[in-house]
C-alpha positions in Angstrom: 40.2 2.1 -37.9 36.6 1.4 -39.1 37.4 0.5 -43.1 33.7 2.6 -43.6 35.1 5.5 -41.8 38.6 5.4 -43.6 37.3 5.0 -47.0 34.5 7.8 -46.3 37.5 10.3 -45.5 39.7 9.5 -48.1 36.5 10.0 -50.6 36.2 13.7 -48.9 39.7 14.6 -49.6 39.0 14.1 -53.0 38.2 17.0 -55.2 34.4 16.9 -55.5 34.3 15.6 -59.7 36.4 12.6 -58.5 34.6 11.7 -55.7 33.4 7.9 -55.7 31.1 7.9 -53.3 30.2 4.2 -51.1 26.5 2.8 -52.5 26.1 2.7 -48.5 27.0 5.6 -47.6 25.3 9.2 -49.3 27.4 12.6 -48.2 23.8 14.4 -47.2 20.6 12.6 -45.7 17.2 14.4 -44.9 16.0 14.4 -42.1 14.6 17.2 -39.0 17.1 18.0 -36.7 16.2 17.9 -33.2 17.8 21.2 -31.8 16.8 23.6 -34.5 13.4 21.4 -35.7 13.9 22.0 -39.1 13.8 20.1 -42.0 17.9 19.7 -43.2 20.4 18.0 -45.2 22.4 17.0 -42.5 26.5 16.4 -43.6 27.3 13.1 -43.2 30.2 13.5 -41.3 31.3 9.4 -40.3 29.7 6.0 -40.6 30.6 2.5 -39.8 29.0 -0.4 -41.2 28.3 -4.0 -40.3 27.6 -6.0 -43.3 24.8 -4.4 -44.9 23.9 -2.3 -41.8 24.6 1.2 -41.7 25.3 3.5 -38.9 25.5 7.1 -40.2 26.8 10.3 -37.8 25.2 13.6 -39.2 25.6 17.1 -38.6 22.9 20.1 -39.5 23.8 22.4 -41.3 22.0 25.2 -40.3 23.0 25.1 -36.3 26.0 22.8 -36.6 23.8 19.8 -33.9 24.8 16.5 -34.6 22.5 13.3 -35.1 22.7 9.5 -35.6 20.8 7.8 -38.2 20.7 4.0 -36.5 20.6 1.0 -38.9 16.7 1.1 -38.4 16.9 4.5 -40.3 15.7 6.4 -37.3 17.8 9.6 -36.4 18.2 10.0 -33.0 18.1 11.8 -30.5 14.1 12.3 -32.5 12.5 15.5 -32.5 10.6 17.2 -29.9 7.0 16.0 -29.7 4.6 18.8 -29.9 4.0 22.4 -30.9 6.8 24.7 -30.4 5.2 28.1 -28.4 6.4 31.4 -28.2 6.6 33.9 -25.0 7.2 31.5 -22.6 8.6 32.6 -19.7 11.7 31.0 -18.1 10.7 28.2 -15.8 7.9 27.6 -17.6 9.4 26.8 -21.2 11.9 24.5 -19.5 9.4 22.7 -17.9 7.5 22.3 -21.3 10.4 21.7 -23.5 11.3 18.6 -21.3 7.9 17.3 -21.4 8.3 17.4 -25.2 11.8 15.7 -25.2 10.4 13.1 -22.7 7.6 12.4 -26.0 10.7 11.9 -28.3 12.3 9.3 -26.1 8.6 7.8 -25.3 9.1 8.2 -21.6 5.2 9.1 -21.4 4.9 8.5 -17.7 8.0 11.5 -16.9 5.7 13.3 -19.5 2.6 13.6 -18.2 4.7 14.6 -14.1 6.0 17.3 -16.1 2.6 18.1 -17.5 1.2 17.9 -13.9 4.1 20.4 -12.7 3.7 22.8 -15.5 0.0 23.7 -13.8 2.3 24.6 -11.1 4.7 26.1 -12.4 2.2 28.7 -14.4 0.3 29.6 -11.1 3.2 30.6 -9.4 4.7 32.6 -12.5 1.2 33.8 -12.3 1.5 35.1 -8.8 0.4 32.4 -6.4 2.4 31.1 -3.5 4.8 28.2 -4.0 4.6 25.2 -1.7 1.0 25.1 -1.3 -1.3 22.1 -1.5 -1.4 21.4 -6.0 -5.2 21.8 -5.8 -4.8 25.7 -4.9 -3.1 26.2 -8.1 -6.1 24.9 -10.6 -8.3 27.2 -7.5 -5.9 30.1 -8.2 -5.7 30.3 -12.0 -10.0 30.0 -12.2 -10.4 32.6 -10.0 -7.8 34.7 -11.6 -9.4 34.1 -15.1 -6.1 32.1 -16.7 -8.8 29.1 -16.7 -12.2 29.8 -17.8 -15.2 27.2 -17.0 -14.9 26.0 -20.7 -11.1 25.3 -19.9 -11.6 23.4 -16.9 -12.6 20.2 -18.1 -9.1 19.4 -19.8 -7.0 21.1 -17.6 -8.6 18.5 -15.2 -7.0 15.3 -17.5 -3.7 17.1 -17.1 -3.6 17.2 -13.2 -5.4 13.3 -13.2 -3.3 12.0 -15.7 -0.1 13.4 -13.8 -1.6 12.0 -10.5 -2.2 8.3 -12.4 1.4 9.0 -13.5 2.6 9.6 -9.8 0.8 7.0 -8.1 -0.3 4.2 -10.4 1.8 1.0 -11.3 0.4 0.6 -14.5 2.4 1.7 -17.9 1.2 5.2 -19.1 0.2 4.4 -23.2 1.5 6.9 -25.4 -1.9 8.1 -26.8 -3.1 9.3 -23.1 0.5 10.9 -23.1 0.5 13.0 -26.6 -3.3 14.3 -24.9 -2.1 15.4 -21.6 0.8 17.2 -23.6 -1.6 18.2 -26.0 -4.0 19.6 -23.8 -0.6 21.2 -21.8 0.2 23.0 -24.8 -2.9 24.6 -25.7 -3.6 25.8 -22.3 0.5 27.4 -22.8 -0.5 29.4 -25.7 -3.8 30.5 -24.5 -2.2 32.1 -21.1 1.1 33.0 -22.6 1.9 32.8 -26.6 -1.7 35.0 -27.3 -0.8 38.0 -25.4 3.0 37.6 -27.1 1.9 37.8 -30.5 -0.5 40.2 -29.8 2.3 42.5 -28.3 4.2 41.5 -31.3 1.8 42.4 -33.9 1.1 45.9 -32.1 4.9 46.6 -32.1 5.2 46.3 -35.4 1.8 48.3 -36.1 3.4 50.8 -34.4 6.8 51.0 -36.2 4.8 50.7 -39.6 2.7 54.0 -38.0 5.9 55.6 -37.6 
């Protein structure tokens, strides 16, 4: 057994006064967990080291996820890129929550497809018929008012960059990606999160009323 991991548990049997703890190896690190997305102490629950290189296995403590800090002092898997939205509806904040993951893992090219898809996937929530031609979707949510003339413009960089994603050889850079998801997000909470936190702030106008 790993001589790091060995001496690690016999250091956490030990009543906490008598613990010696290894200069490599603290029993908490900070860092931002990736399920939960906020800020912990994680539990450092095992670690193995190679020379002076540290590996350390964490755990939050707040919903019990677990991490890996990596000799680089990265902790993977990384954390979401992007806001996190409210009032999303089903398809639609699956669809956005893997084009943030695809961010933490800087696959920008999957990004920006699942950028393109989300413009689907909100028509169609929206009421227009799947498995027509993409174009009618952009058509569809204009002339339903979900995209205003203002909101046209970048909504456009999300459907080209997804189509430069598709069909072009060349790498997607991560810049164009964080503005397609960027872009992505904010037309998200203009269509859905508004009208959820204004039904949210009226509920609880109401129950204060009452």
């Amino acid at each position: 057994m790993n001589e790091v991991f060995v001496e690690f548990m016999r250091a956490s049997c030990l009543p906490l006064g008598a613990r010696k703890q290894p200069l490599f190896l603290r029993f908490t690190i900070s860092y931002t967990c990736a399920k939960c997305e906020r800020d912990v102490s994680g539990a450092v629950v095992a670690g193995a080291a190679d020379g002076v290189e540290v590996v350390r296995w964490l755990q939050c403590p707040d919903c019990g996820d677990g991490a890996v800090q990596r000799i680089d002092k990265n902790t993977y898997p990384g954390v979401a890129f992007g806001m996190k939205l409210e009032g999303l509806p089903g398809e639609v904040e699956v669809a956005y929550t893997e084009a943030r993951n695809c961010m933490a893992v800087d696959a920008y090219g999957a990004c920006e497809l699942v950028c393109r898809k989300i413009l689907m996937c909100v028509a169609v929530e929206k009421g227009a018929k799947e498995g027509e031609p993409f174009s009618s979707y952009l058509t569809y949510l204009g002339e339903k008012g979900f995209i205003t003339n203002a909101m046209m413009g970048w909504v456009e960089i999300i459907r080209e960059n997804g189509n430069k994603a598709t069909h072009e050889i060349e790498k997607v850079e991560k810049k164009r990606a964080e503005s397609t998801i960027m872009f992505t997000a904010e037309l998200l909470r203009l269509v859905y999160e508004m009208e959820f936190m204004a039904q949210k702030y009226a509920n609880k106008k109401k129950e204060g009323e009452g």
